[in-house]
Biopython code that builds the backbone (N, CA, C, O; Angstrom):
import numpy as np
from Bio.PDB.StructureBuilder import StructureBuilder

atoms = [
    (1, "UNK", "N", (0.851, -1.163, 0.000)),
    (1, "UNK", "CA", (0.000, 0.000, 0.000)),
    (1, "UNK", "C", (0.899, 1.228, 0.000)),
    (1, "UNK", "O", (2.006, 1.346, 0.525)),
    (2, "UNK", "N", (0.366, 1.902, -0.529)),
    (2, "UNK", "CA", (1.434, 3.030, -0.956)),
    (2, "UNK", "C", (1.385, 4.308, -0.211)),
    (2, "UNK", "O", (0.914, 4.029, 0.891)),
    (3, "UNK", "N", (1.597, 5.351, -0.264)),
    (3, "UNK", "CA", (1.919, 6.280, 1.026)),
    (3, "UNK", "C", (0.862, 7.213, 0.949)),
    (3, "UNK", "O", (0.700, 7.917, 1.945)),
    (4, "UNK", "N", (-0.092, 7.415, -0.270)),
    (4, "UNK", "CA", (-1.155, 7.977, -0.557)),
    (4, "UNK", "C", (-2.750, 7.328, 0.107)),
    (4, "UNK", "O", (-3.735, 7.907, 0.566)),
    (5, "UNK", "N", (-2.330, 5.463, -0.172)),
    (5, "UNK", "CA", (-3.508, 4.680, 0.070)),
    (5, "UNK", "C", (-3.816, 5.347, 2.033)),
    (5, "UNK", "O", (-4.809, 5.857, 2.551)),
    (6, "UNK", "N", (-1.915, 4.868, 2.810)),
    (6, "UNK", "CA", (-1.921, 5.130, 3.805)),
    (6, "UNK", "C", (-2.679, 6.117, 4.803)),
    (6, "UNK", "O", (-3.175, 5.893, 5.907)),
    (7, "UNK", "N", (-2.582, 7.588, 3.848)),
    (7, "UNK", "CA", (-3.017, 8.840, 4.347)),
    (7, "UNK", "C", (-4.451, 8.661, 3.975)),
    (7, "UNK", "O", (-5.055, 9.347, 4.800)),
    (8, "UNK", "N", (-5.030, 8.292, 3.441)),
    (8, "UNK", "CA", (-6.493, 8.268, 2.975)),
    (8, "UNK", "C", (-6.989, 7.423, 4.050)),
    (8, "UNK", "O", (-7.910, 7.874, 4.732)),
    (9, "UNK", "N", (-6.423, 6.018, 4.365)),
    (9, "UNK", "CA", (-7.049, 5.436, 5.773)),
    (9, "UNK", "C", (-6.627, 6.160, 6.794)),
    (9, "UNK", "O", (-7.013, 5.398, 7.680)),
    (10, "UNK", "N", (-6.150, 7.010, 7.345)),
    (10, "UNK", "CA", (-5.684, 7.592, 8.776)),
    (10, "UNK", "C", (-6.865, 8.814, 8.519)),
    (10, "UNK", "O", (-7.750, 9.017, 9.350)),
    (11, "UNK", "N", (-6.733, 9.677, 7.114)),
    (11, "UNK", "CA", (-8.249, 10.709, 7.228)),
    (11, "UNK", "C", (-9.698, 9.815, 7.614)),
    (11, "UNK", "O", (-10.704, 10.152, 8.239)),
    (12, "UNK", "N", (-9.319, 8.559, 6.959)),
    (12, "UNK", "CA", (-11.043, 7.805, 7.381)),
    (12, "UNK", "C", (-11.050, 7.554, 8.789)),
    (12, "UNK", "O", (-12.066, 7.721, 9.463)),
    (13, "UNK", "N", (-9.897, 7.137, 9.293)),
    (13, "UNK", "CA", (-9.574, 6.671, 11.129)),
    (13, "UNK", "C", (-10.197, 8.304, 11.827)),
    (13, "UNK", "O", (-11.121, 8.555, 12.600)),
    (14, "UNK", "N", (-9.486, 8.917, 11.328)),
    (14, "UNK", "CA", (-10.191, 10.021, 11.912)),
    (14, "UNK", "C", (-11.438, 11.037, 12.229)),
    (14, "UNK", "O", (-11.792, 11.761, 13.160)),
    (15, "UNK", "N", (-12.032, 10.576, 10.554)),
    (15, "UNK", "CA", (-13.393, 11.018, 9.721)),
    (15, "UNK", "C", (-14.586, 10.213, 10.737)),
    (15, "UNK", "O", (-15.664, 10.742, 11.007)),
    (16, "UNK", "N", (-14.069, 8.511, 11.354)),
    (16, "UNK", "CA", (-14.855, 7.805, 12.432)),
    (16, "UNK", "C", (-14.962, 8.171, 13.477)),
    (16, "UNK", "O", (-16.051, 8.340, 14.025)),
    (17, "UNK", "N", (-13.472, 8.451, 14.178)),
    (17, "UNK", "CA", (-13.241, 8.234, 15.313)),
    (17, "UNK", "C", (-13.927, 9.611, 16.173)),
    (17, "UNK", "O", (-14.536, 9.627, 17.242)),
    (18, "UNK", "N", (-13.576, 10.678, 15.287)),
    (18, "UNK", "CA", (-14.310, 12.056, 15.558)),
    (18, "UNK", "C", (-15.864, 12.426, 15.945)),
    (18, "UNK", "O", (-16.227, 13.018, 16.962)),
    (19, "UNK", "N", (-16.483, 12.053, 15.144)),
    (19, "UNK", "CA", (-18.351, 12.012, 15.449)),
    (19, "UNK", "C", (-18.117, 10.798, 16.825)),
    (19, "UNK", "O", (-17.966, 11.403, 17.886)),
    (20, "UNK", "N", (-18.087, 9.939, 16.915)),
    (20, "UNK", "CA", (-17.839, 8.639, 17.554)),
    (20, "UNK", "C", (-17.161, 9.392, 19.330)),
    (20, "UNK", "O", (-17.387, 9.067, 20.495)),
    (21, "UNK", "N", (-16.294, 10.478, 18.697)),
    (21, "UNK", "CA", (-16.151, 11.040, 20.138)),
    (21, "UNK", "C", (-15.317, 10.047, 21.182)),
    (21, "UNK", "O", (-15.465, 9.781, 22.375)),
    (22, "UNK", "N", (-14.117, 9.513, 19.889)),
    (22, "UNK", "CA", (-12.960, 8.462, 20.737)),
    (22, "UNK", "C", (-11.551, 8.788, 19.825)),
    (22, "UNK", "O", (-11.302, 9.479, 18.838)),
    (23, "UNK", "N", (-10.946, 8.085, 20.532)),
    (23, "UNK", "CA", (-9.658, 8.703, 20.016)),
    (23, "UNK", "C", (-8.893, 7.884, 18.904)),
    (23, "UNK", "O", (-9.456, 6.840, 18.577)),
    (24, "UNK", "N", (-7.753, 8.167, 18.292)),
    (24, "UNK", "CA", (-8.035, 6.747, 16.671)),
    (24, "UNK", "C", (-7.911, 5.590, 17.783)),
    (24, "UNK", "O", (-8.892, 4.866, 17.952)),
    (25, "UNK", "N", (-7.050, 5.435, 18.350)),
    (25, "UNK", "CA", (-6.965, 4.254, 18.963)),
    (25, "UNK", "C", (-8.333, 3.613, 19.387)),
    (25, "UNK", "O", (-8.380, 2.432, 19.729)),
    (26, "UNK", "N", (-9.289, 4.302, 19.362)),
    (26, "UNK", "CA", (-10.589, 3.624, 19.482)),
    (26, "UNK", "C", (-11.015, 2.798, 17.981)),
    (26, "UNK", "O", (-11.948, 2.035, 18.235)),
    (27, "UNK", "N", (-10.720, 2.740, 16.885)),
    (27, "UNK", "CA", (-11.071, 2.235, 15.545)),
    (27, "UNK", "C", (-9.583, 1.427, 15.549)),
    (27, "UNK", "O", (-9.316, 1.194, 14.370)),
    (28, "UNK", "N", (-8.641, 0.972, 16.332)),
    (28, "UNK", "CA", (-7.610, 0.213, 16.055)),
    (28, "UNK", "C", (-7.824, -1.458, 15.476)),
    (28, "UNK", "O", (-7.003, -2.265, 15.039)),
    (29, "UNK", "N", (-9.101, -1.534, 15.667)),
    (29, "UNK", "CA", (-9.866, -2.826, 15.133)),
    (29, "UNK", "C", (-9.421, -2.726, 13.517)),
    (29, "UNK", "O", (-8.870, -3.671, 12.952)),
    (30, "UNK", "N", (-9.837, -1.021, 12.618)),
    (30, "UNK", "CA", (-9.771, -1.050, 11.459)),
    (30, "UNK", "C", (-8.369, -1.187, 11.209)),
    (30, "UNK", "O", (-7.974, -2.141, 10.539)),
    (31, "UNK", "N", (-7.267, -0.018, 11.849)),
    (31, "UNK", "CA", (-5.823, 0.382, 11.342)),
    (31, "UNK", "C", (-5.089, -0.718, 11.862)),
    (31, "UNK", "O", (-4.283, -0.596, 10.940)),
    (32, "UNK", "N", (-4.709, -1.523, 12.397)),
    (32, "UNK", "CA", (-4.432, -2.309, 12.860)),
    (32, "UNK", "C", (-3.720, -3.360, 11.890)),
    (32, "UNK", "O", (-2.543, -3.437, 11.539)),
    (33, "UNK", "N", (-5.019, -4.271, 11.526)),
    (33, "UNK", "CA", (-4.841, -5.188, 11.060)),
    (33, "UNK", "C", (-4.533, -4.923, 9.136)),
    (33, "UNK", "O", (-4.465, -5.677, 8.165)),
    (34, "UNK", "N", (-4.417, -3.443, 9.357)),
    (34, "UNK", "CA", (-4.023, -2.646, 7.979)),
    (34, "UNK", "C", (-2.479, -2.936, 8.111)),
    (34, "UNK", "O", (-1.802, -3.671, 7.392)),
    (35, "UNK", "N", (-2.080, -2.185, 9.202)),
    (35, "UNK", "CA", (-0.896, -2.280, 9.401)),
    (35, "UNK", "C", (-0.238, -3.012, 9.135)),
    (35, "UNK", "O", (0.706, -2.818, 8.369)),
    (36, "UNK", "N", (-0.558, -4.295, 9.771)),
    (36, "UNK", "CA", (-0.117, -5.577, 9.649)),
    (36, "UNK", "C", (0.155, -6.180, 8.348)),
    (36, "UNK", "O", (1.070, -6.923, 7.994)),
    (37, "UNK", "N", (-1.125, -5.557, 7.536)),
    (37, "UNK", "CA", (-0.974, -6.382, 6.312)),
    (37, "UNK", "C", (0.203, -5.571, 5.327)),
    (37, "UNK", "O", (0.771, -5.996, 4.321)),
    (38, "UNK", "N", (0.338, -4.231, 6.026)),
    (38, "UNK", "CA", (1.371, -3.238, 4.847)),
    (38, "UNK", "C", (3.032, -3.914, 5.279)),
    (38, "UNK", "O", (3.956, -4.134, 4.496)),
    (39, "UNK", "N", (2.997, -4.174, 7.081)),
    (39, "UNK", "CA", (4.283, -4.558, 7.587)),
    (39, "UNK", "C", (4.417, -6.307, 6.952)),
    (39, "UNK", "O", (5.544, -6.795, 6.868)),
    (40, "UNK", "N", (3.598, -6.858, 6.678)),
    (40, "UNK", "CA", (4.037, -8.398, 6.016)),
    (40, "UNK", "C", (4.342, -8.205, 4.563)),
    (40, "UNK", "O", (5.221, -8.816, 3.955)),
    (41, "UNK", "N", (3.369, -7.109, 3.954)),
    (41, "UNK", "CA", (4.266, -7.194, 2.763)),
    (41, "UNK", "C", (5.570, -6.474, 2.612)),
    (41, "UNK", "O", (6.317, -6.972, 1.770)),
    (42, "UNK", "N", (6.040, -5.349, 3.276)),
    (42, "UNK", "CA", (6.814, -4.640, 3.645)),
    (42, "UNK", "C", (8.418, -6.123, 3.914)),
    (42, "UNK", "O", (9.520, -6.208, 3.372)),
    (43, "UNK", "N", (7.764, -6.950, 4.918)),
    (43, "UNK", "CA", (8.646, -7.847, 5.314)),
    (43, "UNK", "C", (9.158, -9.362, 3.638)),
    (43, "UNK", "O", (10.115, -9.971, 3.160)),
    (44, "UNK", "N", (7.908, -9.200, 3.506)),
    (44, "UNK", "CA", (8.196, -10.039, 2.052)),
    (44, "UNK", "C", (9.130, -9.448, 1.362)),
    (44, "UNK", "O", (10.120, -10.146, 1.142)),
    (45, "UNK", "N", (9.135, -8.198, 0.877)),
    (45, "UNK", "CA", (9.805, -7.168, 0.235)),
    (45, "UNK", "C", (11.024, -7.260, 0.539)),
    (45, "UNK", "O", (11.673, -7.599, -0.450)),
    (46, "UNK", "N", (11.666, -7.113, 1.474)),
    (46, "UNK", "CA", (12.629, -7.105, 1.867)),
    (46, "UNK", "C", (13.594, -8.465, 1.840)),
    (46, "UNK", "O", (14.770, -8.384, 1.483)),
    (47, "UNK", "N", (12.928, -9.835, 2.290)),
    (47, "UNK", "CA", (13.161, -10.996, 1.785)),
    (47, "UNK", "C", (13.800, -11.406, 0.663)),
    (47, "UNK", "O", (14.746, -12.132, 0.358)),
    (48, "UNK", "N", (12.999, -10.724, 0.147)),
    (48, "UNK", "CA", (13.142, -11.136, -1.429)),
    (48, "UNK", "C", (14.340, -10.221, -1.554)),
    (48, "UNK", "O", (15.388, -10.851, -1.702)),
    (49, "UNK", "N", (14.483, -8.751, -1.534)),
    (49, "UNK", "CA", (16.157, -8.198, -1.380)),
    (49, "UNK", "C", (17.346, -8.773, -1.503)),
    (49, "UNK", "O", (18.335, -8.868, -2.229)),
    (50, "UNK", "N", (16.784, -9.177, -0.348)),
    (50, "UNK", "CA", (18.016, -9.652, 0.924)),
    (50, "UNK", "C", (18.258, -11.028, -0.063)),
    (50, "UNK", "O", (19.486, -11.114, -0.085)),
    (51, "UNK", "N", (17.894, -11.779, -0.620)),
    (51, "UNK", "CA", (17.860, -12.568, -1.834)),
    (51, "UNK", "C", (18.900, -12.463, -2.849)),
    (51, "UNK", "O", (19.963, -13.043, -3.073)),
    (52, "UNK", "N", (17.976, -11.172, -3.584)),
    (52, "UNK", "CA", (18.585, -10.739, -4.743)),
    (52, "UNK", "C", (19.675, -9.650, -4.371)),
    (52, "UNK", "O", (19.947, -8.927, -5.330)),
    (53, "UNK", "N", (20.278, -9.399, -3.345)),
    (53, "UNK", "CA", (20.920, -8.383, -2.654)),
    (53, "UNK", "C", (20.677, -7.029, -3.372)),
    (53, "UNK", "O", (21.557, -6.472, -4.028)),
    (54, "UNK", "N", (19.914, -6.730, -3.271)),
    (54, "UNK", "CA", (19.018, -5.506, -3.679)),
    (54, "UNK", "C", (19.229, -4.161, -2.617)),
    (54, "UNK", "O", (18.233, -3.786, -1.999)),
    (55, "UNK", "N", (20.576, -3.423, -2.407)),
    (55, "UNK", "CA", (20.679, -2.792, -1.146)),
    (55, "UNK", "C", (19.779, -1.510, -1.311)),
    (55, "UNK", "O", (19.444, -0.676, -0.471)),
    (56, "UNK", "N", (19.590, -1.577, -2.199)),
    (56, "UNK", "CA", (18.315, -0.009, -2.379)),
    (56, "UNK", "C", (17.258, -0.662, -1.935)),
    (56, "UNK", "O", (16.921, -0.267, -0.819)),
    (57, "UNK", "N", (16.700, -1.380, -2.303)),
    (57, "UNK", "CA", (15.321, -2.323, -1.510)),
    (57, "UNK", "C", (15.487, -2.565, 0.030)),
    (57, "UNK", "O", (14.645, -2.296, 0.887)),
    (58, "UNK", "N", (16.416, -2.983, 0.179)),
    (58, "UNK", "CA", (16.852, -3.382, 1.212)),
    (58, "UNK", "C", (16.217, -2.519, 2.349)),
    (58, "UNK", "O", (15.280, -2.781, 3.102)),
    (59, "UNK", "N", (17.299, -1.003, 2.210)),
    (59, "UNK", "CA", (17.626, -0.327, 2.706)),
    (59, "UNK", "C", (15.641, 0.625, 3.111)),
    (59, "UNK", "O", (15.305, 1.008, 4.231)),
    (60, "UNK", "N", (14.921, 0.717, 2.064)),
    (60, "UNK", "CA", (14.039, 1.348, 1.488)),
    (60, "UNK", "C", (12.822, 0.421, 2.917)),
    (60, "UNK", "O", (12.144, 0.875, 3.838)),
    (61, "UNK", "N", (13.035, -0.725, 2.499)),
    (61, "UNK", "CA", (12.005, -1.684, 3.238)),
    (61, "UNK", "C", (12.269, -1.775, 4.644)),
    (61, "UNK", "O", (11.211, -1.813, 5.271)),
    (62, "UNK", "N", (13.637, -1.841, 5.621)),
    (62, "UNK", "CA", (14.128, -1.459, 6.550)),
    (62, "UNK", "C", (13.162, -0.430, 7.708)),
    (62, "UNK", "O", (12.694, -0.543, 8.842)),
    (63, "UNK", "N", (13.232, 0.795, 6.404)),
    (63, "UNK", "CA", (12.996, 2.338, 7.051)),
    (63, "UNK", "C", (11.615, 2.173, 7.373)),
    (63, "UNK", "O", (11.053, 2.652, 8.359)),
    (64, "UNK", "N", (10.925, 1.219, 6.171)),
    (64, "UNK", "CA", (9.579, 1.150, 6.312)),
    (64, "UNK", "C", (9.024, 0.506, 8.180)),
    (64, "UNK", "O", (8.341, 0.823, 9.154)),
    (65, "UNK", "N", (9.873, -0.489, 7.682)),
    (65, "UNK", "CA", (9.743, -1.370, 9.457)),
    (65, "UNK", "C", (9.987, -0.619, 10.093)),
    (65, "UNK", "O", (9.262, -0.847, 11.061)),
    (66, "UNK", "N", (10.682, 0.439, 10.360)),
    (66, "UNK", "CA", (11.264, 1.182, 11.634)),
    (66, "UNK", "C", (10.474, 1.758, 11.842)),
    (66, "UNK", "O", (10.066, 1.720, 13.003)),
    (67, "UNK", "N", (9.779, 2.635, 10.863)),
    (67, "UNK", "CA", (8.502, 3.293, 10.810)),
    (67, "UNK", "C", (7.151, 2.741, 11.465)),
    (67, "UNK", "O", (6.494, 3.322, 12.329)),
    (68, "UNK", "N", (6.785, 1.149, 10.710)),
    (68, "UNK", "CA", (5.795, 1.218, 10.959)),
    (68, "UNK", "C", (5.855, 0.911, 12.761)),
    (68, "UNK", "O", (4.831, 1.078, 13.424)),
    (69, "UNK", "N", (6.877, 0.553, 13.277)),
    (69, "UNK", "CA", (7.234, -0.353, 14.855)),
    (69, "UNK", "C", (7.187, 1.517, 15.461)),
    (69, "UNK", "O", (6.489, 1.788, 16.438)),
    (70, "UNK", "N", (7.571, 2.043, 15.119)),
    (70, "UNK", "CA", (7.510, 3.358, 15.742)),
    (70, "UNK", "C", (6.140, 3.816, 15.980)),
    (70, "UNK", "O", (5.957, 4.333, 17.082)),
    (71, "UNK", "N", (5.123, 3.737, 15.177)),
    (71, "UNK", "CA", (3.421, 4.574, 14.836)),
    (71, "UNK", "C", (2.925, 3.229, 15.461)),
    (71, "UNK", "O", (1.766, 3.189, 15.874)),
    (72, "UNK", "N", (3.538, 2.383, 15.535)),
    (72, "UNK", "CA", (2.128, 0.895, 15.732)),
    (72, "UNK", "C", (2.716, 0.064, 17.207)),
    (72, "UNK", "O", (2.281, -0.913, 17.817)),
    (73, "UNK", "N", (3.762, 0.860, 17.404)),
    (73, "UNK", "CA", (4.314, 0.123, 19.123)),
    (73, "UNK", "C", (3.365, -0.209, 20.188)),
    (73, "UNK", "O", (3.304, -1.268, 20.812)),
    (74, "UNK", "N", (2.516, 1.004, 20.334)),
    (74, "UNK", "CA", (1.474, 0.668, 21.417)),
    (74, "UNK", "C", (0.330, -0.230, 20.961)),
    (74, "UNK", "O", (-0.143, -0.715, 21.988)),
    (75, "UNK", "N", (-0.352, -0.688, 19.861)),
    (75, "UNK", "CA", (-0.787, -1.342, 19.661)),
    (75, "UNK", "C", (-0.909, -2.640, 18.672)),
    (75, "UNK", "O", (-1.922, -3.309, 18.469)),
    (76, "UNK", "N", (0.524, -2.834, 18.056)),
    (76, "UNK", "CA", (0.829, -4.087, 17.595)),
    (76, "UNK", "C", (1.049, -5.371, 18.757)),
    (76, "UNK", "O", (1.407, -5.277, 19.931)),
    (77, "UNK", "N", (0.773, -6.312, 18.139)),
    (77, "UNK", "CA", (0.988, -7.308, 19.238)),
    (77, "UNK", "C", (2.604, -7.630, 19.460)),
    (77, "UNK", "O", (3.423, -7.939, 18.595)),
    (78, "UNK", "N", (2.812, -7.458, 20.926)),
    (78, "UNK", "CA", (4.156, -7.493, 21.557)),
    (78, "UNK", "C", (4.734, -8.870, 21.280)),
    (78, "UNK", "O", (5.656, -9.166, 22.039)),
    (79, "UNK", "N", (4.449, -9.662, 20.488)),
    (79, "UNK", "CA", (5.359, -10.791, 19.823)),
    (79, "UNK", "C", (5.878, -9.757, 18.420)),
    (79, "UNK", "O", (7.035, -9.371, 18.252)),
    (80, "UNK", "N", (5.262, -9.594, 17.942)),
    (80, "UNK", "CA", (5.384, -8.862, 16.540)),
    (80, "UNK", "C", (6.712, -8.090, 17.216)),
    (80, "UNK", "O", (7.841, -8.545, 17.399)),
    (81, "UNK", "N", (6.253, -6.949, 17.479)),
    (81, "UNK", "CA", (7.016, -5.858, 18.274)),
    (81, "UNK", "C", (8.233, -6.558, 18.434)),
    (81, "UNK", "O", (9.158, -6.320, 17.658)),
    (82, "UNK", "N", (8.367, -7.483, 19.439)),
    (82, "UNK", "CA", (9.355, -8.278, 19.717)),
    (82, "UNK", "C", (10.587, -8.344, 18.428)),
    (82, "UNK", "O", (11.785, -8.058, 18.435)),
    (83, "UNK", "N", (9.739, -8.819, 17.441)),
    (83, "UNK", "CA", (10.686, -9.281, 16.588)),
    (83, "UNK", "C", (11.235, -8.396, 15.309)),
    (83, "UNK", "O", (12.063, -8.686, 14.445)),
    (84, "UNK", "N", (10.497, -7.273, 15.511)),
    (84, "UNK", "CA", (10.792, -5.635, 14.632)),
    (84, "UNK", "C", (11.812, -5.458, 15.106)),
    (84, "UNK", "O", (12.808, -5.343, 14.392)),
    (85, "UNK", "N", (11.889, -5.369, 16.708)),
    (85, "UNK", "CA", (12.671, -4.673, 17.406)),
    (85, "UNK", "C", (14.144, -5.547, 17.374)),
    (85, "UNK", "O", (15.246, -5.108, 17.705)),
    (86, "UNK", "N", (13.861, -6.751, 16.935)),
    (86, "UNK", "CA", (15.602, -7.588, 16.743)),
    (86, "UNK", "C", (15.890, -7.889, 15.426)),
    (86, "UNK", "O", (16.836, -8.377, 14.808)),
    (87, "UNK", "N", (14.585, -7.369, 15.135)),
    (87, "UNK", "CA", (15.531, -7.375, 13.217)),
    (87, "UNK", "C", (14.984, -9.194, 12.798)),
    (87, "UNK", "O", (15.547, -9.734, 11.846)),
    (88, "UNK", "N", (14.054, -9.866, 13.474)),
    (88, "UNK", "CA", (14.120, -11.078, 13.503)),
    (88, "UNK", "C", (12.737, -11.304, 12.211)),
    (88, "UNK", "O", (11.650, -11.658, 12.668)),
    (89, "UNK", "N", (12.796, -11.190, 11.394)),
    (89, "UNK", "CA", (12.191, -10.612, 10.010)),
    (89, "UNK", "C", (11.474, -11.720, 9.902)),
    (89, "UNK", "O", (10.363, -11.695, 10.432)),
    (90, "UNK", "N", (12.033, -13.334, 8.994)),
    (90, "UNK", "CA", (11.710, -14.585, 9.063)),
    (90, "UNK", "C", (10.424, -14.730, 10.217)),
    (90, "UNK", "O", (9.254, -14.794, 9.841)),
    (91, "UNK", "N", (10.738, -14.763, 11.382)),
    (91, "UNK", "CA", (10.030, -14.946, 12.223)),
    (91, "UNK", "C", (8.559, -13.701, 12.074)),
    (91, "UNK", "O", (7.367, -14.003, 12.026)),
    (92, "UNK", "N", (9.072, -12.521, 12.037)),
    (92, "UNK", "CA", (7.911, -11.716, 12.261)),
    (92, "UNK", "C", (6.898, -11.958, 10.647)),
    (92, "UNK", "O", (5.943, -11.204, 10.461)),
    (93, "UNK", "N", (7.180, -12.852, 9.786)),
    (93, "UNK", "CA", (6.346, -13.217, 8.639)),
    (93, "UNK", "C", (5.361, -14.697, 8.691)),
    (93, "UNK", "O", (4.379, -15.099, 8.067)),
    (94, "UNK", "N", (6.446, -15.365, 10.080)),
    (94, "UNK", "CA", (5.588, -16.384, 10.152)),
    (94, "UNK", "C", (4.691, -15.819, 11.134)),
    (94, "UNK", "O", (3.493, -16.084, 11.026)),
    (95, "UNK", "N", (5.134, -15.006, 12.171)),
    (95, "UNK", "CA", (3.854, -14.716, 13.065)),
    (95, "UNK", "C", (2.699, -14.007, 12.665)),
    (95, "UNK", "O", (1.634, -13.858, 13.264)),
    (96, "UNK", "N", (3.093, -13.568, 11.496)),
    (96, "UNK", "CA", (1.766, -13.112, 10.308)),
    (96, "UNK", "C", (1.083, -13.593, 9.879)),
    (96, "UNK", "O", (-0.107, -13.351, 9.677)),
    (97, "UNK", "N", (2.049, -14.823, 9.521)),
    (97, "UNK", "CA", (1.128, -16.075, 8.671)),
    (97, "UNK", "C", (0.138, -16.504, 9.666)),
    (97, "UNK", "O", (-0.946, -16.466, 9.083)),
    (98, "UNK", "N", (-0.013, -16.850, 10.742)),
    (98, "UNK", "CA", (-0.885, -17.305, 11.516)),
    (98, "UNK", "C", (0.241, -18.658, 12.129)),
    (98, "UNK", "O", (-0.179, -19.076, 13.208)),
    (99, "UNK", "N", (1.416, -19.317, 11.704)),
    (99, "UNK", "CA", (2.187, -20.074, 12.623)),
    (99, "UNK", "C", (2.357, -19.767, 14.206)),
    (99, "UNK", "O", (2.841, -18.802, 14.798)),
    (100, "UNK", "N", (1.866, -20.767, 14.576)),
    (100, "UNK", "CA", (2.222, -20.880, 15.854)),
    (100, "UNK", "C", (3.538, -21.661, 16.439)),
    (100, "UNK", "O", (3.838, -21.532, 17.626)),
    (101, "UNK", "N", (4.306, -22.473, 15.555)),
    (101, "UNK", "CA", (5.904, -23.440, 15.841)),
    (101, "UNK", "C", (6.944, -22.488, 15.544)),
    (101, "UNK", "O", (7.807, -22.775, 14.715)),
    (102, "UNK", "N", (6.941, -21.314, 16.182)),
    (102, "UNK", "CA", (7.854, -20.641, 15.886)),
    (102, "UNK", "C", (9.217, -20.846, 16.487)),
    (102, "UNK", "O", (9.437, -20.922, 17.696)),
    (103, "UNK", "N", (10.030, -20.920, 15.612)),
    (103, "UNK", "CA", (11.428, -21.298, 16.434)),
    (103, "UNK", "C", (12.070, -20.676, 17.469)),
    (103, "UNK", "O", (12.691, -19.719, 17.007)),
    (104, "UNK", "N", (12.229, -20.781, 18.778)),
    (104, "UNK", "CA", (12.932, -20.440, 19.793)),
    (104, "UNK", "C", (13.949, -20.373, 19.397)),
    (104, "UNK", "O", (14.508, -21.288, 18.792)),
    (105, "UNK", "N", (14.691, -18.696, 19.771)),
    (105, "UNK", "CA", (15.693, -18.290, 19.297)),
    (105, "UNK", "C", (16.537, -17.522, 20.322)),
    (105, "UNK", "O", (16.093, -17.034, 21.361)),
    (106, "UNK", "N", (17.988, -17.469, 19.843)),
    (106, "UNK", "CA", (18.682, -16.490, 20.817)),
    (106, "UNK", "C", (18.716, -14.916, 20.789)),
    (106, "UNK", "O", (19.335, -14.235, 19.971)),
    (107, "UNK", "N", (17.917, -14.445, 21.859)),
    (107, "UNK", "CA", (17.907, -12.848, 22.062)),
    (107, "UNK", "C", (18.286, -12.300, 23.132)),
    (107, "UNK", "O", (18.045, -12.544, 24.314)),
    (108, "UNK", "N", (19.213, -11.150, 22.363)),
    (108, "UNK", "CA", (19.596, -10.271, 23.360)),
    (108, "UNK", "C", (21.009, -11.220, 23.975)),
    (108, "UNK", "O", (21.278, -10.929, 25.141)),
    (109, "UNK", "N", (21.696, -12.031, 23.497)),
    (109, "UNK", "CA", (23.001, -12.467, 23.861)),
    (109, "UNK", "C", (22.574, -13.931, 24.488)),
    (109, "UNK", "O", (23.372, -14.868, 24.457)),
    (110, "UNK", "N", (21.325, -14.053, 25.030)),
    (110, "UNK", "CA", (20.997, -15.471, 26.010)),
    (110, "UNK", "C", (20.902, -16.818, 25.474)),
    (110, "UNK", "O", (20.367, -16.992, 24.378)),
    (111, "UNK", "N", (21.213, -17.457, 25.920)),
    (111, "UNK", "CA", (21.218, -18.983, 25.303)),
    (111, "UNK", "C", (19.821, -19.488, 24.684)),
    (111, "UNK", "O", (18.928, -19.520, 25.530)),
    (112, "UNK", "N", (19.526, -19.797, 23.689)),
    (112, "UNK", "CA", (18.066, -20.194, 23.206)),
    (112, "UNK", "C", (17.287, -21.442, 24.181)),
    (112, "UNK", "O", (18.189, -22.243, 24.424)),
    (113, "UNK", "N", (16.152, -21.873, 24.753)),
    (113, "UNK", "CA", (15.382, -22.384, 25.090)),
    (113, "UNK", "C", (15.269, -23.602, 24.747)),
    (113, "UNK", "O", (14.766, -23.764, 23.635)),
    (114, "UNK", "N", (15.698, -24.952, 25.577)),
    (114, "UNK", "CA", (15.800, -25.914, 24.735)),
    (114, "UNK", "C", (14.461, -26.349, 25.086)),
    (114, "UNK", "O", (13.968, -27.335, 24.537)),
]
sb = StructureBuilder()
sb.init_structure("model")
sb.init_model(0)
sb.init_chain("A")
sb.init_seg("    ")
for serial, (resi, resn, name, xyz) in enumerate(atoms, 1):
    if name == "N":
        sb.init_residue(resn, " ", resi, " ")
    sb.init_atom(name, np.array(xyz, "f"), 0.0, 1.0, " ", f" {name:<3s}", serial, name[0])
structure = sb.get_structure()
């Protein structure tokens, strides 16, 4: 979704949330699961890069994640979050997918979970 589609849903988040007499975070039901779907393809994107070593893509899709973990921190789910925040990409596509066998991994220096 492109940076135009973006601004057109945040005027509608607002166009609701306003008469409604709540704050956007009250319509996070709608932006939300928007998010999600811009940060998985965002994360595909980058995949595929990181592939074709594509450092302009790369680099481009990165900023996007930083972005969206910055605007969506308080209400993305703190597994997600989790794994924005370590760069743990793979993982934050399966927790998109709906996988639940996600591989226990080493974070933050600690020995992984046997």
């Amino acid at each position: 979704m492109g940076r135009a589609a973006r601004q057109v849903w945040r005027r509608l988040g607002s166009e609701i949330a306003n008469p409604l007499k709540v704050g956007n975070s009250g319509i996070s039901f709608i932006i939300i699961p928007l998010m999600e779907t811009e940060i998985k393809a965002a994360l595909i994107s980058l995949l595929s890069a990181i592939k074709r070593t594509d450092g302009r893509v790369i680099a481009e899709e990165m900023s996007r994640l930083d972005d969206f973990l910055v605007r969506g921190r308080a209400n993305l789910h703190p597994q997600l979050v989790h794994f924005l925040e370590r760069r743990s990409y793979a993982k934050a596509v399966m927790f998109l997918g709906g996988e639940t066998d996600i591989p226990v991994g080493a974070c933050g220096g600690r020995p992984a979970k046997s």
